[in-house]
N, C-alpha and C positions, 0 to 999 in steps of 0.2 A: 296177102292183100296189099296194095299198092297204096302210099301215101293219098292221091289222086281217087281211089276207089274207095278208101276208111273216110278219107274228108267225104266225099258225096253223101255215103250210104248214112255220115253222122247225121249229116243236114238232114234227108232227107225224113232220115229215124227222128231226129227232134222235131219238125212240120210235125209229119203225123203223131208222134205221141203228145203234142202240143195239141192236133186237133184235136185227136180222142178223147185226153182229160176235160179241155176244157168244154168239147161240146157234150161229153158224157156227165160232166162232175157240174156243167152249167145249166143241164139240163134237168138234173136233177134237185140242182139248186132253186131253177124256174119253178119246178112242182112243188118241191117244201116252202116256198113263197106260197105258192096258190092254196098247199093246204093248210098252212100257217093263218091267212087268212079263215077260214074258216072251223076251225079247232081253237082252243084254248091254250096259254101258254104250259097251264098248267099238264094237262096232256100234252103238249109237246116233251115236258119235259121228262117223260116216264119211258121216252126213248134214248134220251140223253142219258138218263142215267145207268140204261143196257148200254149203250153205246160203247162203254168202256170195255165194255167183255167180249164185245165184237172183232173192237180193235185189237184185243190180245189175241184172239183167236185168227184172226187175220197174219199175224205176227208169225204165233205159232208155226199155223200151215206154210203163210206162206214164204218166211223169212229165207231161215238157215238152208235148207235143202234144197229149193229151187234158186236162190242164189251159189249154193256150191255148184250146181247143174249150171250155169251161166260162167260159173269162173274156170271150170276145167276145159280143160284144152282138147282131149278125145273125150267125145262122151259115143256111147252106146244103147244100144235099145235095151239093154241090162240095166242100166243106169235112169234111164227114163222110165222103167216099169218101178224099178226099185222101190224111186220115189214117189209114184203113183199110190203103192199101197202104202207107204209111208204117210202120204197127208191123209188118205182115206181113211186110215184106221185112226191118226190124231182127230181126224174131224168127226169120227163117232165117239170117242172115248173124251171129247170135250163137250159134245153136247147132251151126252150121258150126265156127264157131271154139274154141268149149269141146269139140266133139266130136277137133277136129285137136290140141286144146291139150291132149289128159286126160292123156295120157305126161306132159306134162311138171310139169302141178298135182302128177299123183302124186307125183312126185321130188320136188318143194317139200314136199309132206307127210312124204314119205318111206312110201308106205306104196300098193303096187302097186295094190289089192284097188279103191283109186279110180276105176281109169279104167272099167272097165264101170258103176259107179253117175254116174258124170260122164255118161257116154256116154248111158245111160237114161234117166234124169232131166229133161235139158236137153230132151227131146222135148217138156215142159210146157210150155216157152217158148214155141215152135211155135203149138203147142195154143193157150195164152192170150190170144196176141197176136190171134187173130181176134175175139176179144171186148171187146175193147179200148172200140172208139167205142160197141157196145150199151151201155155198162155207163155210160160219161162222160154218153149222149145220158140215161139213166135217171135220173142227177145232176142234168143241169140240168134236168131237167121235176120235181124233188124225189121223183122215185118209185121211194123207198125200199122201199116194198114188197113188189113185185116182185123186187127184187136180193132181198132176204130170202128169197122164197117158191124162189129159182133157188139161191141159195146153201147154205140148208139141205137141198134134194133132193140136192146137190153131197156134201156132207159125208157126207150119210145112207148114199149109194150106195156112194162110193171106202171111207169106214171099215167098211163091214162086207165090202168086197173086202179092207183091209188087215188088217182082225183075221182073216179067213179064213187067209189069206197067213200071219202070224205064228202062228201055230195049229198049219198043217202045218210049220213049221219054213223059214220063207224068210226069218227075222232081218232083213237091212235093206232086202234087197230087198219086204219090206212097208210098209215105207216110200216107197221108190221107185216101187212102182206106185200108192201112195193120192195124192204127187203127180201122178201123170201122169195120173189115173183122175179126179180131181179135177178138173183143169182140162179134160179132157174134155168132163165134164157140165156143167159152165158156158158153153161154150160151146155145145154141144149146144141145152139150152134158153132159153140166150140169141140163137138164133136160129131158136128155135120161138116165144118169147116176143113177141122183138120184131118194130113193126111195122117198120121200117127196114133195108132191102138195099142192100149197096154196089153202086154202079155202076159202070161202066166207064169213071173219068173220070178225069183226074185236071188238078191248074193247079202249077206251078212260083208264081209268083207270089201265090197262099193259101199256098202251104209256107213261101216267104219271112215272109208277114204272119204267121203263126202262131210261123215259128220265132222270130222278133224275140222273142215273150215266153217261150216255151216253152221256147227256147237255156237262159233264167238259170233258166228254175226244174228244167228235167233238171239243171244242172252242181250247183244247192245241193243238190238231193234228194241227184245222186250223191256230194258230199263228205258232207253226213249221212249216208248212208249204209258208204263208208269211214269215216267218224267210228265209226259205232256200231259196227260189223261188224272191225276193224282189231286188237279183241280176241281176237276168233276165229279171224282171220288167224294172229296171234302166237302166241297159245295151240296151235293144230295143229301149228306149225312147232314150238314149244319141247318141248311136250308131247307125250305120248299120243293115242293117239286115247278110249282111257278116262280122260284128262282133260277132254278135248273132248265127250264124252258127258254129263260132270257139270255141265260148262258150260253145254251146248246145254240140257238138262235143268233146270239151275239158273233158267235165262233163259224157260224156257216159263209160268213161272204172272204172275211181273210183267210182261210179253211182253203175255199175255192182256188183265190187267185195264187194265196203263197206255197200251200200243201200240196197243188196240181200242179203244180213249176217243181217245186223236191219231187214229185214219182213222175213227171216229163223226163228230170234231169237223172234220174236213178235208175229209170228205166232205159235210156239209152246210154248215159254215159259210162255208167258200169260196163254193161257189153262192149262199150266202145274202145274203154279204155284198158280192158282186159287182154283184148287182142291187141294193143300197143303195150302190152307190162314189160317183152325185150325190150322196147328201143325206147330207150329214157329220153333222149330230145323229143320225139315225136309226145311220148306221153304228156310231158310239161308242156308241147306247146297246146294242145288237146286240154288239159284241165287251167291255164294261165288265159288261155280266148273262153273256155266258160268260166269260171269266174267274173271277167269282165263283162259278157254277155248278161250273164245271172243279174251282176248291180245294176246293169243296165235298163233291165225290164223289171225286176224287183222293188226299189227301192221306189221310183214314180208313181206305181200304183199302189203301194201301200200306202204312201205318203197321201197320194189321191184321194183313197180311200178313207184316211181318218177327215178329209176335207168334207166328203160328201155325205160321209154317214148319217147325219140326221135329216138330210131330205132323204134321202133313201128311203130310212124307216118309215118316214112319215109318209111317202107315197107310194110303196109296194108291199109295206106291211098294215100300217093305219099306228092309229095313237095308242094302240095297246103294248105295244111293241115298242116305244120309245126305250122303259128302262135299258132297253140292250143298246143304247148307242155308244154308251160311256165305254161297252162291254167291246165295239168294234173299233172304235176307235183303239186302246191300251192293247188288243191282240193283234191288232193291223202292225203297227210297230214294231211287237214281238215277233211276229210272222217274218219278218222280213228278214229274219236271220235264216229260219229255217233253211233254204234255198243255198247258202254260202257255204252251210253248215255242211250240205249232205253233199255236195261237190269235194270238200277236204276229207270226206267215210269217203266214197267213192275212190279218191286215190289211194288209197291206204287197201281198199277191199280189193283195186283191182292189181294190187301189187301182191295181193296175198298175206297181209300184215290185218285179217281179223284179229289178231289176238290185240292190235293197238287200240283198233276202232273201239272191242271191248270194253278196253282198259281207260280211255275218253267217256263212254258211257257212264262207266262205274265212280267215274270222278264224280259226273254232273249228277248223278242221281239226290247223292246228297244235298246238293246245292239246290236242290229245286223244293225239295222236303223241307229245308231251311226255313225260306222264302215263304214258302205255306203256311207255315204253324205262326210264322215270324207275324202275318199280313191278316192274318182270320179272323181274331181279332176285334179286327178293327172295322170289318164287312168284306162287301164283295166286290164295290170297286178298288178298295186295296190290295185285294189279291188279284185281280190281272194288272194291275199298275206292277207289281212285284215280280209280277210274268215275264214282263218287260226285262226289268232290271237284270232279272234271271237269265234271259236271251242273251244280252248285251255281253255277261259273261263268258256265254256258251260260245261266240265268236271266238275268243281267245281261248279257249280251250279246244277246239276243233281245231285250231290254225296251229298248235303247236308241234305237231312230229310232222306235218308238212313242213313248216319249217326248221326243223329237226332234221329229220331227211333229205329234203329239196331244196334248203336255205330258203324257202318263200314262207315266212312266217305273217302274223297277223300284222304287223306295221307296213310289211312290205305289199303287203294287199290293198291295207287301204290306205295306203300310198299310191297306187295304180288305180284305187278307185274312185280319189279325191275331186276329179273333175265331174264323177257322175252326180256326188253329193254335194256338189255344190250346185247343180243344174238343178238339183231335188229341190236343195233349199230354196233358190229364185225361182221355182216353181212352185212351192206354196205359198212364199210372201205375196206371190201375183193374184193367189184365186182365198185366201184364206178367208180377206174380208170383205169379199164381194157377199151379201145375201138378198135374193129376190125373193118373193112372195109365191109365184107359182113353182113349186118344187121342180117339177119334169126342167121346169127352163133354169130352176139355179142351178140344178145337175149338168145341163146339158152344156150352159155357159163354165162352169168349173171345169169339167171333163175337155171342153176346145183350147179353152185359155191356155188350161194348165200343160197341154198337149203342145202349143204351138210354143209356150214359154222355154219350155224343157230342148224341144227340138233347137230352138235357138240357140239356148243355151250350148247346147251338147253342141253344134254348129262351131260355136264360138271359140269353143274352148278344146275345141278337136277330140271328143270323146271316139276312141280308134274302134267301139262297135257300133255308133251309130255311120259309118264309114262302109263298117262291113256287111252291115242291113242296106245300106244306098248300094253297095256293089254289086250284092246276092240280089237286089231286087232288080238293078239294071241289067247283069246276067240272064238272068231269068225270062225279062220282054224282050230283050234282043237274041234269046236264042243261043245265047255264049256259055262258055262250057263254067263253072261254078269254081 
């Protein structure tokens, strides 16, 4: 593949997995808005607190195995069936066990009403797991498209089965079947979609080769994942479940913009960068323009985001919903690491150095355990205040065998990133202490201001990707090759 062909197919791979997530993960987000209105926090929050087991099970399936199937260089229909029955049998033998284990979750929560939503729910798992190798084999051919055109039919179908649902008064069980309805349809037309049918095969010996990489990247996914998730643990157990509502609730809009940016950029850049792991210029310059890319659009909108969050609340949720601003705002912050974070795994996975990205996970897991017990305490806006703090570290600990390896350590980054953060900054001093009375127009005036402020900014101060966004967009109307 040609310099000239890896650049396009990047670009083009980031657009669509940029559109999928966000019109798929936005989309979604619009319906949990709509049913949020009409449900209780406190049933909201009896999903939040499955939530956690989803995400493992997510992990599980879909981590180590279909990332080794993305990072190998010959794969085979040997290989793709392989792992077929590999997630299929993890995805029955997990919901086996959440189905045997819901008495007891419930007890840990304290709160009976869990085990039929455990029970119903986990059937998703089932469900997704067959779609598994379509969606990885989709990645590595860069056809992003597709996953878009499959995953917004997905969204489109389950949310107007789940706003139906909350409508006639089924509270969380609207919830429960927009997952279950969801992964349905993905897989449904991912095997209408695709041309690829598992066969009837399978090698112990591809399981071993695959697991050797696949081993380190499941165990780090799954300590990030107890990392992130560990607060939701604690919060269910301490609190409410209308604590856990406010939580899960607080978590959806930074969730959105910053966790949809990490699997934009995971989902393309891993493939991207995998097929550059010979040529070390190429790779550096491939992960040194995302990075700058990443702060570029990362940092404004979460910064954005802690600016506008209480009219937000207040005009797409209503006033029941306030305690979660405090909750959007301290994650918004935190959030904004996410994205830098999974750029520096990324290098490391696509060089084939799982065993480091591991060994980075297994640092921070402690550090985040710390931070929990340290903050609990003292309630719940101290533990995502903590969250924060926690992030701030996790930067520096992701940045260190990239700098290690590549000499681009965490100084030298945000050293390159110093002009985006200082546009960030003169773009909240601009919009912080504007407030109007009709919410829609304080949002709308924050969101232009803050927008034309930053632009200038970035202008001013020669930020080298708002350059390459004015070049790729003048290419683009004039017809010019990219």
């Amino acid at each position: 593949m040609t310099i000239k062909s890896l650049k396009e197919r990047t670009i083009s791979g980031l657009i669509w997995n940029a559109i999928e997530r966000f019109m798929v993960q936005g989309g979604q987000f619009v319906i949990r808005i709509m049913i949020a209105r009409m449900i209780t926090p406190a049933e909201y929050g009896l999903v939040g607190m499955v939530a956690v087991f989803l995400v493992l099970s997510d992990v599980i399936i879909n981590g180590g195995f279909s990332q080794a199937l993305i990072q190998k260089k010959n794969r085979t229909d040997l290989d793709y069936s392989t792992v077929f029955f590999i997630n299929f049998s993890l995805g029955l033998i997990i919901y086996f066990l959440l189905y045997y284990f819901a008495p007891e979750i419930a007890h840990f929560y304290k709160d009976d009403r869990l085990i039929d939503v455990i029970r119903l729910i986990s059937l998703s798992i089932v469900i997704k797991s067959l779609s598994v190798v379509q969606i990885a084999k989709l990645s590595i051919e860069l056809n992003f498209r597709l996953k878009t055109l499959v995953n917004f039919w997905a969204v489109l179908v389950s949310g107007i089965l789940a706003l139906c649902l909350a409508y006639q008064g089924y509270g969380v069980l609207a919830l429960v079947y927009q997952a279950i309805s969801y992964s349905a349809f993905v897989t449904l037309l991912m095997f209408i979609v695709s041309k690829w049918r598992p066969k009837f095969e399978f090698s112990f010996s591809r399981t071993k080769e695959l697991f050797n990489f696949g081993s380190k990247v499941f165990l780090a996914g799954l300590m990030g994942v107890l990392s992130d998730n560990s607060y939701s643990i604690l919060i269910g157990r301490i609190f409410t479940s209308k604590e856990v509502g406010f939580y899960s609730q607080g978590r959806n809009l930074p969730d959105l913009l910053s966790v949809n940016l990490f699997n934009v950029l995971q989902g393309v850049l891993f493939p991207v960068m995998a097929a550059a792991q010979d040529d070390r210029e190429r790779l550096m310059s491939i992960y040194k323009k995302s990075l700058d890319m990443t702060a570029f659009i990362v940092l404004p909108c979460m910064v954005g985001l802690v600016v506008i969050a209480e009219p937000f609340v207040k005009v797409f949720l209503t006033d029941k919903w306030l305690p979660s601003v405090y909750i959007i705002q301290w994650l918004a912050l935190s959030r904004m690491i996410i994205p830098l974070g999974a750029i520096n795994a990324n290098l490391l996975n696509a060089i084939g150095r799982s065993d480091l990205y591991l060994k980075i996970d297994l640092i921070k897991f402690p550090l985040t355990i710390a931070g929990l017990f340290i903050s609990a305490p003292f309630g719940l806006e101290y533990m995502v205040m903590s969250n924060f703090a926690v992030s701030v570290c996790y930067f520096f600990i992701n940045a260190y065998y990239p700098g290690k390896l590549f000499g681009y350590g965490a100084f030298k980054q945000l050293k390159d990133m110093i002009t985006v953060i200082i546009s960030t900054i003169l773009m909240y001093l601009s919009v912080n202490y504007i407030q109007v009375d009709n919410g829609m127009l304080d949002i709308f005036i924050k969101i232009f201001l803050g927008g034309v402020v930053y632009t200038i900014s970035c202008t001013l101060l020669k930020v080298n990707a708002l350059r390459e966004v004015f070049n790729f967009a003048r290419n683009k109307i004039t017809g010019g090759a990219s």
